[in-house]
N, CA, C and O atoms as a Tripos MOL2 file, in Angstrom:
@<TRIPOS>MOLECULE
protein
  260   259    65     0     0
PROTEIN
NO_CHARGES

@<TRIPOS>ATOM
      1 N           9.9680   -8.5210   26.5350 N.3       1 UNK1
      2 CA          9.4610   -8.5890   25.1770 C.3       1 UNK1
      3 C           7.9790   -8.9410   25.2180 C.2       1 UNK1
      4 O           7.5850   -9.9070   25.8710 O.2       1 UNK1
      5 N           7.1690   -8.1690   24.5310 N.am      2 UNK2
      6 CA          5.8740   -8.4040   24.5260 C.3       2 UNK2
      7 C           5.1150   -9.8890   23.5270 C.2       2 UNK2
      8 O           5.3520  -10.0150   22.3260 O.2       2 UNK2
      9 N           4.4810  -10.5880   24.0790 N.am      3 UNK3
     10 CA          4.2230  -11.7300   23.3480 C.3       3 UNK3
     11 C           2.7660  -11.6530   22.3350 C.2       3 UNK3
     12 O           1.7130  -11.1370   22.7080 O.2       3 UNK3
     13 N           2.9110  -12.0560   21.4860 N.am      4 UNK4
     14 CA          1.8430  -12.1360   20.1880 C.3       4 UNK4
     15 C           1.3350  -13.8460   20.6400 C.2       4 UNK4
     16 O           2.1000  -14.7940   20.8150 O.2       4 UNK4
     17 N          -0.1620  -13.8500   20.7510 N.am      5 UNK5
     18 CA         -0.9670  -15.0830   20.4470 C.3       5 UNK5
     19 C          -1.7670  -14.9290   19.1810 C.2       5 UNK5
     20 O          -2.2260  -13.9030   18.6780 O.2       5 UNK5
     21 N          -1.8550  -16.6970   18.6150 N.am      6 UNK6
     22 CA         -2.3270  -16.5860   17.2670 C.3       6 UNK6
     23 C          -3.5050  -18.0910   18.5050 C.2       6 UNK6
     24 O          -3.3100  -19.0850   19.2040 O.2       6 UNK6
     25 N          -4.6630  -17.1860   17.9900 N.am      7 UNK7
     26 CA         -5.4760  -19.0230   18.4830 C.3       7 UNK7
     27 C          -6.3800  -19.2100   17.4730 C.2       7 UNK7
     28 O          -6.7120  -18.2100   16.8360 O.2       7 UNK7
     29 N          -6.9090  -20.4020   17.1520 N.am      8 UNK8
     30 CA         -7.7100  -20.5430   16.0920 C.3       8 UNK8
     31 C          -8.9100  -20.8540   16.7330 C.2       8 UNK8
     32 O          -8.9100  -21.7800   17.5440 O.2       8 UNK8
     33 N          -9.9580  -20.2170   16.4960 N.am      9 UNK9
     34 CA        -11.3010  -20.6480   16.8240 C.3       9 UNK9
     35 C         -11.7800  -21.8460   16.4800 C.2       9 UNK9
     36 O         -11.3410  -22.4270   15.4870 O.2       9 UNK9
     37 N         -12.8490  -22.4270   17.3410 N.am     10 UNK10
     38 CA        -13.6830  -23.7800   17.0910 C.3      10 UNK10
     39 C         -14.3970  -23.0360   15.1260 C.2      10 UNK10
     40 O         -14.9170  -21.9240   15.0450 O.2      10 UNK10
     41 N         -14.2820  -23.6180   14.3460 N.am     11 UNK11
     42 CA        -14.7820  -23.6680   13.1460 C.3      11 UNK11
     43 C         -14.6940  -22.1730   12.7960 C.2      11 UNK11
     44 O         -15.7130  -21.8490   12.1860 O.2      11 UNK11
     45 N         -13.6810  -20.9510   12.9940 N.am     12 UNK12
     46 CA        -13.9300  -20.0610   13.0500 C.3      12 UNK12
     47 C         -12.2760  -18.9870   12.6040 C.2      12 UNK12
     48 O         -11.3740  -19.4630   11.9140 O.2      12 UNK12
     49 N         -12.2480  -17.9390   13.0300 N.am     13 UNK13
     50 CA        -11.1090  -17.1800   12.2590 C.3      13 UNK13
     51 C          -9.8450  -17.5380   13.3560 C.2      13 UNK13
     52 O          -9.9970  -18.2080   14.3770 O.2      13 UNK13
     53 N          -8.6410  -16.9650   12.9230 N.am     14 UNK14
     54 CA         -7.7650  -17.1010   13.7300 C.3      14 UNK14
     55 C          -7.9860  -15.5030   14.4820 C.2      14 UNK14
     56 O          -8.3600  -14.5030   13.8690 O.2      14 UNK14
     57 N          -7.6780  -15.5610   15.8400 N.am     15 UNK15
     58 CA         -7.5160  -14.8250   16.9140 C.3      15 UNK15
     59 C          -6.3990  -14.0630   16.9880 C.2      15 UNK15
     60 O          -5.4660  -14.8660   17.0090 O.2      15 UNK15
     61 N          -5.9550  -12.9020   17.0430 N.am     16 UNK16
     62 CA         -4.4130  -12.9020   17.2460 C.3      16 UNK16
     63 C          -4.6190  -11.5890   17.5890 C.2      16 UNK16
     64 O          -5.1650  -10.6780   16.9680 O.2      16 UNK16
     65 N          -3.8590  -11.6450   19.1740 N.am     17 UNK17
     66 CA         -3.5750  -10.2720   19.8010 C.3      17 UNK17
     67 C          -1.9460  -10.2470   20.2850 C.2      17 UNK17
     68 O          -1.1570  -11.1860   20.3930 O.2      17 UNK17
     69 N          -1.7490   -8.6990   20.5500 N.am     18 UNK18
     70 CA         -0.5270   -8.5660   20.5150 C.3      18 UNK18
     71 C           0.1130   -7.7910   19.9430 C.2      18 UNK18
     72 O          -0.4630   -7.4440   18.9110 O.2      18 UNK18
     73 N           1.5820   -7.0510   20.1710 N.am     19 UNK19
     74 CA          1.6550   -6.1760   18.9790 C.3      19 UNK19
     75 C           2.4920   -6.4580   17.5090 C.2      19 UNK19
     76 O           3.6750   -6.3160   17.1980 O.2      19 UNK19
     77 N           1.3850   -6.8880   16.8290 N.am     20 UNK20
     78 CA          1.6330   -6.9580   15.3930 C.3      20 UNK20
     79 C           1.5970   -6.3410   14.3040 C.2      20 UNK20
     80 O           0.6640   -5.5800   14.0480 O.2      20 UNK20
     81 N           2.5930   -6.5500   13.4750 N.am     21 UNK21
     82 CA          1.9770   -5.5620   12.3610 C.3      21 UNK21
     83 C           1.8800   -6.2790   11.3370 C.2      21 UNK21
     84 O           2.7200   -7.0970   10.9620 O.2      21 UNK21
     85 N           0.7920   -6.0090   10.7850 N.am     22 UNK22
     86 CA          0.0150   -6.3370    9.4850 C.3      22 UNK22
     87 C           0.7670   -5.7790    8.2730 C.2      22 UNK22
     88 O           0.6910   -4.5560    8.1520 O.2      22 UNK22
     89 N           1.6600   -6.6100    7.1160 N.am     23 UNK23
     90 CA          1.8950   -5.6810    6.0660 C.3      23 UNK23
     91 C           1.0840   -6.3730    4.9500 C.2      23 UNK23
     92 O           0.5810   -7.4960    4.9850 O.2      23 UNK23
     93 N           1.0640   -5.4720    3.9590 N.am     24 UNK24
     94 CA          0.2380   -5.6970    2.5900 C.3      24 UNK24
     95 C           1.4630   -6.0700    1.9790 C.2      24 UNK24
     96 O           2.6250   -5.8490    2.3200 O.2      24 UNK24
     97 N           0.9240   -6.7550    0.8870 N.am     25 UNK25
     98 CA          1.9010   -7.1280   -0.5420 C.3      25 UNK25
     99 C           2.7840   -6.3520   -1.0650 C.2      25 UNK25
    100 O           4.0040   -6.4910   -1.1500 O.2      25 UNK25
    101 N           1.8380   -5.2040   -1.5480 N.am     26 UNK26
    102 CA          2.2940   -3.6840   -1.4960 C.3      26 UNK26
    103 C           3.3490   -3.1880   -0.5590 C.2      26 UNK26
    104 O           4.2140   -2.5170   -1.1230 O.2      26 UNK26
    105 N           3.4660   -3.3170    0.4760 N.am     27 UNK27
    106 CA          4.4220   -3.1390    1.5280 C.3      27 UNK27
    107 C           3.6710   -2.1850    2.3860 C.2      27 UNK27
    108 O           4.0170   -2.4070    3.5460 O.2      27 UNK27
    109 N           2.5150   -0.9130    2.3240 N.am     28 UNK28
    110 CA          1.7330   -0.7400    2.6620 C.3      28 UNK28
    111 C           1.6890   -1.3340    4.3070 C.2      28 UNK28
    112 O           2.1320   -2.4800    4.2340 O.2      28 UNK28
    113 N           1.4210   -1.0970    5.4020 N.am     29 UNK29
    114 CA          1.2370   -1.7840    6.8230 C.3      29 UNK29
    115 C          -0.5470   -1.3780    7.1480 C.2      29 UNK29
    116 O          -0.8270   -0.1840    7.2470 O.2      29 UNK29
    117 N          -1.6310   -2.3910    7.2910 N.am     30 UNK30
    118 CA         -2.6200   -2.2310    7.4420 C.3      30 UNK30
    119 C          -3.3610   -2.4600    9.0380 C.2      30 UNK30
    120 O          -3.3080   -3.3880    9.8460 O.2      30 UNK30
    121 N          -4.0050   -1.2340    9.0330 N.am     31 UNK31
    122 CA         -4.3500   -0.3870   10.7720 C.3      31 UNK31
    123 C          -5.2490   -1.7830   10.9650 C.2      31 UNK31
    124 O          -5.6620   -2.4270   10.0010 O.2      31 UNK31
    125 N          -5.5240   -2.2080   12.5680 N.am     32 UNK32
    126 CA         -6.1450   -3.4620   13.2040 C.3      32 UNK32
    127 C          -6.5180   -3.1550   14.3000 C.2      32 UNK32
    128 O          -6.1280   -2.0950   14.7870 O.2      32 UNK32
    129 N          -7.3830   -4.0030   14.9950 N.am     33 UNK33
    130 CA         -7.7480   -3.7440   16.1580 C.3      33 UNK33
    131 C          -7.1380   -4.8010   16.4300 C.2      33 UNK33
    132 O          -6.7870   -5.6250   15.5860 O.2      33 UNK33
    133 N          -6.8580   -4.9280   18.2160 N.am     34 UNK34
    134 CA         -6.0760   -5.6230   19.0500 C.3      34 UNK34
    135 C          -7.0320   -6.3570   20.4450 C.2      34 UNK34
    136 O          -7.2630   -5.8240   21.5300 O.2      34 UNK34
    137 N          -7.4230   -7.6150   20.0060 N.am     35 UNK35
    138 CA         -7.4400   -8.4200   19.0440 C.3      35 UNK35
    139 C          -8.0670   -8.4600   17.4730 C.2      35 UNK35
    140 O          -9.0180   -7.7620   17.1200 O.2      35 UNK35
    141 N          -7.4020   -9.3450   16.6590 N.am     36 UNK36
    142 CA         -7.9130   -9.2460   15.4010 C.3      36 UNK36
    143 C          -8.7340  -10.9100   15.0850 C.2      36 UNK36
    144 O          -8.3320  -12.0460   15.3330 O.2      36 UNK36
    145 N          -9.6880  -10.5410   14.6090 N.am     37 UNK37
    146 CA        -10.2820  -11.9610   13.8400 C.3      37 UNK37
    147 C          -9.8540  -12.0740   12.3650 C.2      37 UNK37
    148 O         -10.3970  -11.4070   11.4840 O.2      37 UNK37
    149 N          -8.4810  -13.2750   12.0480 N.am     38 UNK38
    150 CA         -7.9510  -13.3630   10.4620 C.3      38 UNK38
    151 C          -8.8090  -14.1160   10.2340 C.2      38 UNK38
    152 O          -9.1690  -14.9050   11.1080 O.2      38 UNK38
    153 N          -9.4710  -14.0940    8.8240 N.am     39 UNK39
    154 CA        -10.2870  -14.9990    8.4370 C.3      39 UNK39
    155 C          -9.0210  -16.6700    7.9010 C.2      39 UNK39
    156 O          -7.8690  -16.3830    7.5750 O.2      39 UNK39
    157 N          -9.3360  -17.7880    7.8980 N.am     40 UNK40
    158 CA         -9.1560  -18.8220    7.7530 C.3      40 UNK40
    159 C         -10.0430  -19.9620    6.5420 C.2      40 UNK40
    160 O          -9.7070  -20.9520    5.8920 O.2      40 UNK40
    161 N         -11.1570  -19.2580    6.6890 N.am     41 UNK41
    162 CA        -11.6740  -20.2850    6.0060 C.3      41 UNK41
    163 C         -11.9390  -19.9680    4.1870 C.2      41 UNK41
    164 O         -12.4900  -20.7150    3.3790 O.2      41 UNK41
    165 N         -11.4860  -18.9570    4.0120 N.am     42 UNK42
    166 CA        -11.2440  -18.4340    2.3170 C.3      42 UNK42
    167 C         -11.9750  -17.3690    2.0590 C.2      42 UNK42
    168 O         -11.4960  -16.5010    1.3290 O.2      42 UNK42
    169 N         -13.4670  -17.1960    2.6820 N.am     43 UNK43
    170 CA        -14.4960  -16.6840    1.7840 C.3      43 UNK43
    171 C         -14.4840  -15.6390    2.4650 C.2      43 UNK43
    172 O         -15.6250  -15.2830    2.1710 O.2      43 UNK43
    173 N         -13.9890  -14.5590    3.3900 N.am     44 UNK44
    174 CA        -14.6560  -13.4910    4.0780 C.3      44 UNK44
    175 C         -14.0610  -12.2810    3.0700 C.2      44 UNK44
    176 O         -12.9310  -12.0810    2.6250 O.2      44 UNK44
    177 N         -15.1170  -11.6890    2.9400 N.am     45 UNK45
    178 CA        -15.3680  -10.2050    1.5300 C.3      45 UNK45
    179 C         -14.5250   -9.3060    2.5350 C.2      45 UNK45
    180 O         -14.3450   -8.1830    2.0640 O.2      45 UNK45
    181 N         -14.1690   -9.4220    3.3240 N.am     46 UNK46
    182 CA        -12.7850   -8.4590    4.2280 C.3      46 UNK46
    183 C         -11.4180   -8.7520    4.4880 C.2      46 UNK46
    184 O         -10.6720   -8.2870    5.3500 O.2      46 UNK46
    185 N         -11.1540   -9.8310    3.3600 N.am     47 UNK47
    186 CA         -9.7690  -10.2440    3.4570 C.3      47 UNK47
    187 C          -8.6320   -9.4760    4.1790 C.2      47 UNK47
    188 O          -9.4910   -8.7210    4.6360 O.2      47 UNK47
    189 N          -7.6390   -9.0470    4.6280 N.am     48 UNK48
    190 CA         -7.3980  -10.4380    5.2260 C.3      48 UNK48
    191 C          -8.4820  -11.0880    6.8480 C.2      48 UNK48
    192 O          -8.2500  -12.0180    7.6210 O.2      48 UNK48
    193 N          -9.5580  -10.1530    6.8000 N.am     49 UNK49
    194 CA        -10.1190  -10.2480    8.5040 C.3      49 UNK49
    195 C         -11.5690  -10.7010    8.1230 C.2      49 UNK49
    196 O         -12.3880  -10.4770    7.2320 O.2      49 UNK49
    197 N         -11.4590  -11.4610    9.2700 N.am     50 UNK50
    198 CA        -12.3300  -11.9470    9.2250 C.3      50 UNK50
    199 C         -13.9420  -11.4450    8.9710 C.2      50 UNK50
    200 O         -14.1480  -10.3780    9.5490 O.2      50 UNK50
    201 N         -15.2270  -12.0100    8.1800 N.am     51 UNK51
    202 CA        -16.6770  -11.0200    7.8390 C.3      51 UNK51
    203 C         -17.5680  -12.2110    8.4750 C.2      51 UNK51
    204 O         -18.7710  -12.0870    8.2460 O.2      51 UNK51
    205 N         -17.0980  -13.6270    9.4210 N.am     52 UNK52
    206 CA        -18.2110  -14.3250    9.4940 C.3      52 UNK52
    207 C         -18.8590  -15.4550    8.4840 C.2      52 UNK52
    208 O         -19.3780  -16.5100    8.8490 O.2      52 UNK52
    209 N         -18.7340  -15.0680    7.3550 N.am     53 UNK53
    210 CA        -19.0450  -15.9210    6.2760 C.3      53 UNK53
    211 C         -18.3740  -17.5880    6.8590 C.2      53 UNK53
    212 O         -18.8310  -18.6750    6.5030 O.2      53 UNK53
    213 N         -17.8300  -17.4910    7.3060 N.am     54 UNK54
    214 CA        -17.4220  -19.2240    8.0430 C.3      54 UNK54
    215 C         -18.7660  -19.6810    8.2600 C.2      54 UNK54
    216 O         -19.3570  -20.4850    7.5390 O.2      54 UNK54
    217 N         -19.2380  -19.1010    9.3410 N.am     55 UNK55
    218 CA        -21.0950  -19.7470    9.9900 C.3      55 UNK55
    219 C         -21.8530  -20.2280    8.8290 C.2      55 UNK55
    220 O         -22.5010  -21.2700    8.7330 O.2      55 UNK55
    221 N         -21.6830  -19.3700    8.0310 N.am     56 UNK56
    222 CA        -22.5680  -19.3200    6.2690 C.3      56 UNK56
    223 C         -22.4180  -20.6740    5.5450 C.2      56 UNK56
    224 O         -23.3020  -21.4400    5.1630 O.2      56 UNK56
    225 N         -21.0600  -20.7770    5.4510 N.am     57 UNK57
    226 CA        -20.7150  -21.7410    4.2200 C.3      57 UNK57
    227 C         -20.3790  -23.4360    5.3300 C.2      57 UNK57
    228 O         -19.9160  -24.3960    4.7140 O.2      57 UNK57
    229 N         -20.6020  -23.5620    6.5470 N.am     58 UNK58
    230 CA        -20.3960  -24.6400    7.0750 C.3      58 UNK58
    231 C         -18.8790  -25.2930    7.2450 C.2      58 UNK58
    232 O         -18.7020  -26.5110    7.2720 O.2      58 UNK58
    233 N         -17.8590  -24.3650    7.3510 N.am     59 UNK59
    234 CA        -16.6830  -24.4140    7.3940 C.3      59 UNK59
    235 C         -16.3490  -24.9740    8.8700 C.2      59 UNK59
    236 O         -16.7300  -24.6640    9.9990 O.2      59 UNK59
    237 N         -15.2570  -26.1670    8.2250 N.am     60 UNK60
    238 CA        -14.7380  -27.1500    9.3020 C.3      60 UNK60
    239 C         -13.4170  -26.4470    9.7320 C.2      60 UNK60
    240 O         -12.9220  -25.6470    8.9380 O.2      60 UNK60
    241 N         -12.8510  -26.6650   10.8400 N.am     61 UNK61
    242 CA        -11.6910  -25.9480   11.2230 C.3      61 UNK61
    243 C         -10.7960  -26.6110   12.3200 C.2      61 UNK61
    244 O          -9.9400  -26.1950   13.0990 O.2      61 UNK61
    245 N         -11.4210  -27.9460   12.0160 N.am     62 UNK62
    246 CA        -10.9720  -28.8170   12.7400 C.3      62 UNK62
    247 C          -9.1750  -29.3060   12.3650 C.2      62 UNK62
    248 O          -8.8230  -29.4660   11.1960 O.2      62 UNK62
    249 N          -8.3830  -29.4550   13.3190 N.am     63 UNK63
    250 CA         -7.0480  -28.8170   13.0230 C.3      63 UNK63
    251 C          -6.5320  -30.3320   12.9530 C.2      63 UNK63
    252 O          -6.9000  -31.2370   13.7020 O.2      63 UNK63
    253 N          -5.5630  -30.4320   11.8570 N.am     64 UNK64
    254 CA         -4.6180  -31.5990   11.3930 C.3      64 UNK64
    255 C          -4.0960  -32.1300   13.4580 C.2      64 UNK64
    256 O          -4.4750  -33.0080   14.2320 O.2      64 UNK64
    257 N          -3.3580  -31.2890   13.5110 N.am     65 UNK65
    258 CA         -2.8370  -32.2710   14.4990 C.3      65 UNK65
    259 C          -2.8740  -31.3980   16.2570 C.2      65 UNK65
    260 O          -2.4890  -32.0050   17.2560 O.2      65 UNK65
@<TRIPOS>BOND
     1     1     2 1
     2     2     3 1
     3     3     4 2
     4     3     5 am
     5     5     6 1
     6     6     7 1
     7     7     8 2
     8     7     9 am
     9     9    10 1
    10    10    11 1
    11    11    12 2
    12    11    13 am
    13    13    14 1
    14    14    15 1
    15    15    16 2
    16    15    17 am
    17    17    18 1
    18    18    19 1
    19    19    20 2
    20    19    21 am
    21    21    22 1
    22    22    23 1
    23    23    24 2
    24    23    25 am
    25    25    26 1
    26    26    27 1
    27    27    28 2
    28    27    29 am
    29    29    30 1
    30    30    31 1
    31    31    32 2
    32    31    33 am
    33    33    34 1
    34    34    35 1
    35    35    36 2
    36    35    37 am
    37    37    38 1
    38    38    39 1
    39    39    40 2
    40    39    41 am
    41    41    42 1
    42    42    43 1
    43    43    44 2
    44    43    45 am
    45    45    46 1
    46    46    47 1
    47    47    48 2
    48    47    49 am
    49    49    50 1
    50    50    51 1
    51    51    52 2
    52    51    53 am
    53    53    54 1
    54    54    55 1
    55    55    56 2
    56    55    57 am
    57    57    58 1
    58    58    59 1
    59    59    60 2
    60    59    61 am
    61    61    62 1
    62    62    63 1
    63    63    64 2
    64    63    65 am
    65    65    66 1
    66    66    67 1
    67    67    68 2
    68    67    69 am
    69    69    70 1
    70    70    71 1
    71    71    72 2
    72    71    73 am
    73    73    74 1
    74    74    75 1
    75    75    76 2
    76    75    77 am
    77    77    78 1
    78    78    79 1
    79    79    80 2
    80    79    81 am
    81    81    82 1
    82    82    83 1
    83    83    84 2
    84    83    85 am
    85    85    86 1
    86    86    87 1
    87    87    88 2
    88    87    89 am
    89    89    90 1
    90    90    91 1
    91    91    92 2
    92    91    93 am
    93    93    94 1
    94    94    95 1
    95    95    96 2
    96    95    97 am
    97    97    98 1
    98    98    99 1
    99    99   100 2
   100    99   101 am
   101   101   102 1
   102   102   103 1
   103   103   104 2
   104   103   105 am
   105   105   106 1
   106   106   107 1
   107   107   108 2
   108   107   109 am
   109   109   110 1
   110   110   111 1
   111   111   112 2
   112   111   113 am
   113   113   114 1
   114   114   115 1
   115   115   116 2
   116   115   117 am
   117   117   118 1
   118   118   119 1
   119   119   120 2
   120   119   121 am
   121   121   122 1
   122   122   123 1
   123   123   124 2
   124   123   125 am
   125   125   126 1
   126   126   127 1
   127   127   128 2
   128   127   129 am
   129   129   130 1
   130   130   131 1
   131   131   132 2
   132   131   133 am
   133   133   134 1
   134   134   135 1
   135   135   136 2
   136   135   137 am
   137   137   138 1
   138   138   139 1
   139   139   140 2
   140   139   141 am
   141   141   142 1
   142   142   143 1
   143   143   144 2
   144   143   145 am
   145   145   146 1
   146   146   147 1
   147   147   148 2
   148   147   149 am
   149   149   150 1
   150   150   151 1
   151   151   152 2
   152   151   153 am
   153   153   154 1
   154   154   155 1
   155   155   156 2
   156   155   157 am
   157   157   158 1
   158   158   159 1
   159   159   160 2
   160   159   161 am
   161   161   162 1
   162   162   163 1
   163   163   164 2
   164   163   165 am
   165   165   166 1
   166   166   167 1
   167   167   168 2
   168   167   169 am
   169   169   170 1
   170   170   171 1
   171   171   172 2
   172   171   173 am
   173   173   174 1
   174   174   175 1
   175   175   176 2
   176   175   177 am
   177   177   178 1
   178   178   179 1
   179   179   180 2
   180   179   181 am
   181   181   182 1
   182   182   183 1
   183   183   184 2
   184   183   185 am
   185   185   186 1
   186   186   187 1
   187   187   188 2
   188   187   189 am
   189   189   190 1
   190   190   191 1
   191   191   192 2
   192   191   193 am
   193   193   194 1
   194   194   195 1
   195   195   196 2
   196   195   197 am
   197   197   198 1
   198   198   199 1
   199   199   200 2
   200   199   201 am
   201   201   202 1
   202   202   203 1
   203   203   204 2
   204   203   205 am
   205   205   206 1
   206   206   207 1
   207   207   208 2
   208   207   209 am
   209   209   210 1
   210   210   211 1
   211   211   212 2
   212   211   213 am
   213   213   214 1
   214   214   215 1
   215   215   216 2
   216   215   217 am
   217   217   218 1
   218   218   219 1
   219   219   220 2
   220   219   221 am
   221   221   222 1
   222   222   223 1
   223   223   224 2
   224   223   225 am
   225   225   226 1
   226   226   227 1
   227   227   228 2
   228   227   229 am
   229   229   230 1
   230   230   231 1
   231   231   232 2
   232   231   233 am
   233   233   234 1
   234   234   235 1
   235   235   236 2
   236   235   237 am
   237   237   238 1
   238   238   239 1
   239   239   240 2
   240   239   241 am
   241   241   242 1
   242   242   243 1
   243   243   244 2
   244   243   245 am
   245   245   246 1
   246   246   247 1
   247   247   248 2
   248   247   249 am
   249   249   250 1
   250   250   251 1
   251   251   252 2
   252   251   253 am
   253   253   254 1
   254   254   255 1
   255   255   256 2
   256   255   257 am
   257   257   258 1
   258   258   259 1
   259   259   260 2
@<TRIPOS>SUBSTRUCTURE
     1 UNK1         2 RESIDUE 1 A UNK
     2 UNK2         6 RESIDUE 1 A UNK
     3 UNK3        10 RESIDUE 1 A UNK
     4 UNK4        14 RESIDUE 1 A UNK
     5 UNK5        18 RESIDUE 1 A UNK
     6 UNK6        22 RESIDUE 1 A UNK
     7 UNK7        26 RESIDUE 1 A UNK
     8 UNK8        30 RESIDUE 1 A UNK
     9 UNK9        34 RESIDUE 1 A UNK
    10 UNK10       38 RESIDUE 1 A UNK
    11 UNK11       42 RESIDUE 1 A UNK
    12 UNK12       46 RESIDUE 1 A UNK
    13 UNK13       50 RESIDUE 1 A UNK
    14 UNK14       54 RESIDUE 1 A UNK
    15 UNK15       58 RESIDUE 1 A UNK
    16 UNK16       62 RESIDUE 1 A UNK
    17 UNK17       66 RESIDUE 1 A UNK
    18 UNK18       70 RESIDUE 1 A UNK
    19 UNK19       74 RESIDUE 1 A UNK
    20 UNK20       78 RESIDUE 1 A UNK
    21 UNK21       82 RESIDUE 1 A UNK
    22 UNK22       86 RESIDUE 1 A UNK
    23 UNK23       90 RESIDUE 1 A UNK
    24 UNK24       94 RESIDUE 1 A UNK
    25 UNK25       98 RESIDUE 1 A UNK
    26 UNK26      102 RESIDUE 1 A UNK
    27 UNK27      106 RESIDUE 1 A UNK
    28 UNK28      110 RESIDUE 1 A UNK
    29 UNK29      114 RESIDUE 1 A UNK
    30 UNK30      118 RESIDUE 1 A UNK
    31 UNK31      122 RESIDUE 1 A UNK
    32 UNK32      126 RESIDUE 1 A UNK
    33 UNK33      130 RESIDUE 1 A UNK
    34 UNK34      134 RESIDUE 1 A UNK
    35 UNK35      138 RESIDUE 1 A UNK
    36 UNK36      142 RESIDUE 1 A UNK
    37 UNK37      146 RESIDUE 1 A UNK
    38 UNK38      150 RESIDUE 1 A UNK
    39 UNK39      154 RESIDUE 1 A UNK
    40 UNK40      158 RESIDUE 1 A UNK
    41 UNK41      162 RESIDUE 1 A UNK
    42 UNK42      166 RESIDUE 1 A UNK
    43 UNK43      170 RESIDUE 1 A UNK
    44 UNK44      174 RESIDUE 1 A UNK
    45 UNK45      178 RESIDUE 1 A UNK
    46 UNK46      182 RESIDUE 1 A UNK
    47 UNK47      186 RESIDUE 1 A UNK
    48 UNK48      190 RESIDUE 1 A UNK
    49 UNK49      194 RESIDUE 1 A UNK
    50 UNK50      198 RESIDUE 1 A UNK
    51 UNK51      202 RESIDUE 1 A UNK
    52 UNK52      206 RESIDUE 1 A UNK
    53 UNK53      210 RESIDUE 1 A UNK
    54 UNK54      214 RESIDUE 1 A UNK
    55 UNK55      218 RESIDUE 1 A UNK
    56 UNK56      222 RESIDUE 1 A UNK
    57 UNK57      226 RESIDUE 1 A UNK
    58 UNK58      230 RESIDUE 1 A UNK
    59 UNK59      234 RESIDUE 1 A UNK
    60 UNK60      238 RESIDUE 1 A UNK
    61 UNK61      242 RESIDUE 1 A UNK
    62 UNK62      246 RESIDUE 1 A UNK
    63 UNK63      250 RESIDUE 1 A UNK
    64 UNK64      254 RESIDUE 1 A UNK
    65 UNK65      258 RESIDUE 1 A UNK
């Protein structure tokens, strides 16, 4: 069985390679590159992937536990 990693970057998007599939709300399944940068910190204008805007707005990503 092939394994999926999710890692979260230092102040930055989540990482995740592997074979996944992305579905929309819609039900829709949306095309990715392998690895993908998910955005995390709210603001990236490419929802669900990551645009960088983290660096911008000074976003902490420092993890509960």
């Amino acid at each position: 069985m092939a394994e999926v990693n999710i890692t979260p970057s230092a102040n930055g998007p989540y990482i995740v390679s592997g074979p996944v599939v992305l579905t929309a709300p819609d039900g829709h399944v949306i095309e990715h590159p392998d690895p993908m940068a998910m955005c995390r910190c709210g603001h990236s204008s490419n929802k669900p992937f990551c645009d960088g805007t983290h660096a911008t707005i000074d976003f902490d990503g420092t993890l509960a536990n």
